[in-house]
C-alpha positions, 0 to 999 in steps of 0.5 A, a space after each residue: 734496338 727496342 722502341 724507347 717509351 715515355 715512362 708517364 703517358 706509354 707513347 713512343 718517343 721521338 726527335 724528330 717532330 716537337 708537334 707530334 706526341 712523344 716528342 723529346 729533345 733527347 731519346 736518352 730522356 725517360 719522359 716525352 716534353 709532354 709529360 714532363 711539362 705536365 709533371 714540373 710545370 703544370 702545364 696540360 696539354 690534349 692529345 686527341 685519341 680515337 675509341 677505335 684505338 682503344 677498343 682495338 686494346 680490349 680485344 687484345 686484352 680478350 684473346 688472354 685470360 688475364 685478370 682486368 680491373 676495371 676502375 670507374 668514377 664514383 661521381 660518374 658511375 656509367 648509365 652504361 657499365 657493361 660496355 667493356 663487356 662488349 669486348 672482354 669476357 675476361 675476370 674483373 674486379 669493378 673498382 670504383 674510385 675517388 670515394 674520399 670526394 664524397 661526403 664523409 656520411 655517405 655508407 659504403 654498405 649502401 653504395 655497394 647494395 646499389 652496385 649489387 642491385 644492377 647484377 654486372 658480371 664481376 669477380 667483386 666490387 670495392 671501393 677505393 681512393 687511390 689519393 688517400 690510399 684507402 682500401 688499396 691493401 684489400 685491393 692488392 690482395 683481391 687482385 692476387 688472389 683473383 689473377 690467373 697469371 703475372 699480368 693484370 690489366 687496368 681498363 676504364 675511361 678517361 680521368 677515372 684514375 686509373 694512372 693515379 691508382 697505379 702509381 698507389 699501387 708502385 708505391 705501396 708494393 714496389 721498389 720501381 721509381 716509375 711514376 705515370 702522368 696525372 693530370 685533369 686531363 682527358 687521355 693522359 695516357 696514351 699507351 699501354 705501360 706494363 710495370 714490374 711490381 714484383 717477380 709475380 705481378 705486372 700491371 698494365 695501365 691502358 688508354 683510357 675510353 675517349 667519353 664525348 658524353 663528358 662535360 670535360 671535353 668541352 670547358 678549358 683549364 681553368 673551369 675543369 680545374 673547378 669542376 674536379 672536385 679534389 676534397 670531400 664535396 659539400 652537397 648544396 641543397 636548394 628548396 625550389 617551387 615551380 618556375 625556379 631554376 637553378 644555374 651551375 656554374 654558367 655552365 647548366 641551367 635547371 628548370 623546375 617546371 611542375 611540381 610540389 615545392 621540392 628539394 634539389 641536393 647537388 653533389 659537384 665539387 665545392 669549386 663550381 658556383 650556383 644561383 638560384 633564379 626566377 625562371 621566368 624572369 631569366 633567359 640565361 643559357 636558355 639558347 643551349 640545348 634543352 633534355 626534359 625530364 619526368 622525375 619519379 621520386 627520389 631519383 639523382 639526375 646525373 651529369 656527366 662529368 660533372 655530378 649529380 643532381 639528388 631530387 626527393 618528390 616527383 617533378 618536370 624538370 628542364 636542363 640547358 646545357 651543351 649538346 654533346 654532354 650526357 645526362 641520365 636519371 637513376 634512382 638515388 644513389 646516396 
């Protein structure tokens, strides 16, 4: 008999363990306690997974020639975007995600000149919002035009979207009643999971890259809630001088600390609260881990997971927050 697989997160299933993953009470169930709690209660719960496992996928998905989509975060475009290229030297489409989260003025045409101006080696480039269906009907037609036989792969990181994306993707063009795990999460997914969108095209949905980088790994329930953002972003500009910080959402200080007075514009999600303080008279999350910064002008500070920081004139900048989360600066994405 054929391995039985959770039809929402891929992992085997079994009876016999309820603290192992894929654990179900009933082997004729279609989905393990995991997923099902997540799909009928809301109740999340981490599975921990290594990179070597992933990365053991991509050099599967290398040995074919099959198209890969490769689906990233528009609030966290990768300092590092040909990692994948490491390992598959497959066709991709570049996918960028959750473009509905930002504000409703932003031009698309500038968001792909910038994408241009780094010069990766994709097939295309498009941008989607796999919650609002929007341009998932170009998307479909790129991906049949540009596969090279029945299979697609969707790669990417962890809570880029990929499974909400897919499952856009089954609704729109298949009659499966298949439906893969969402969730805030980091590694909902925990498997490959192949769906028969139709006698010509199956997608196959892969783990996603563990990002230690990511502020999602270290906050709980409530706060990740707060910090995916999940409707269009207010950006919150602040006009800072020197020895100002600005504390966003008890999580990361900024300190401006030389510099004309400038401005500070930060694209996070609605949900996250930030003050403006003196920062000589404030030692609030000073004691986390301190990354300096030279800005030039107008360039974004990113922080990974979270958002990022638009910066207009040249500046000092200080950052205080958890030593394990990334940060990097480009030039101004918007």
């Amino acid at each position: 008999m054929s391995e039985k697989c959770c039809l929402g997160c891929g992992v085997k299933l079994q009876d016999a363990n309820i603290a192992q993953a894929g654990y179900t009470t009933s082997l004729e169930n279609d989905y393990c306690r995991r997923c099902f709690r997540m799909k009928n209660y809301g109740e999340y719960q981490t599975v921990a997974k290594s990179n070597e496992e992933y990365i053991e996928i991509l050099k599967a998905i290398n040995e074919t020639n099959d198209l890969v989509v490769h689906v990233v975060d528009i609030l966290n475009l990768d300092s590092d975007l040909a990692f994948i290229r490491k390992y598959i030297g497959n066709e991709m489409i570049l996918v960028i995600n959750k473009i509905d989260v930002l504000p409703c003025s932003t031009k698309e045409e500038k968001l792909l000149a910038y994408i241009d101006e780094l010069q990766l080696n994709y097939r295309t480039v498009i941008l989607i919002s796999a919650n609002k269906n929007y341009h998932i009907d170009e998307l479909y037609k790129l991906i049949c035009k540009h596969k090279t036989s029945r299979d697609v792969y969707f790669v990417g990181r962890t809570n880029t979207g990929k499974s909400s994306l897919i499952n856009q993707l089954i609704k729109n063009y298949s009659n499966s009643n298949k439906e893969l795990t969402i969730s805030p999460l980091p590694s909902t997914t925990l498997n490959k999971i192949s769906i028969d969108l139709s006698h010509e095209l199956t997608v196959i949905d892969t783990p996603g890259l563990v990002d230690g980088g990511s502020l999602v790994h270290y906050v709980d329930s409530i706060m990740l809630k707060k910090i995916s953002p999940r409707k269009e972003i207010k950006p919150r500009t602040y006009q800072l001088k020197k020895n100002q910080c600005l504390i966003i959402g008890d999580l990361v200080r900024v300190d401006y600390v030389e510099g004309e007075k400038n401005s500070f514009t930060l694209y996070l999600s609605n949900d996250v609260k930030v003050k403006r303080m003196n920062a000589l008279k404030h030692d609030c999350l000073k004691d986390l881990c301190k990354v300096s910064y030279e800005l030039k002008y107008c360039e974004d500070i990113v922080i990974h997971g979270l958002g990022w920081i638009k910066v207009v004139e040249k500046g000092s900048v200080d950052l205080y927050l958890d030593k394990n989360i990334e940060t990097f600066v480009r030039k101004n994405l918007i």
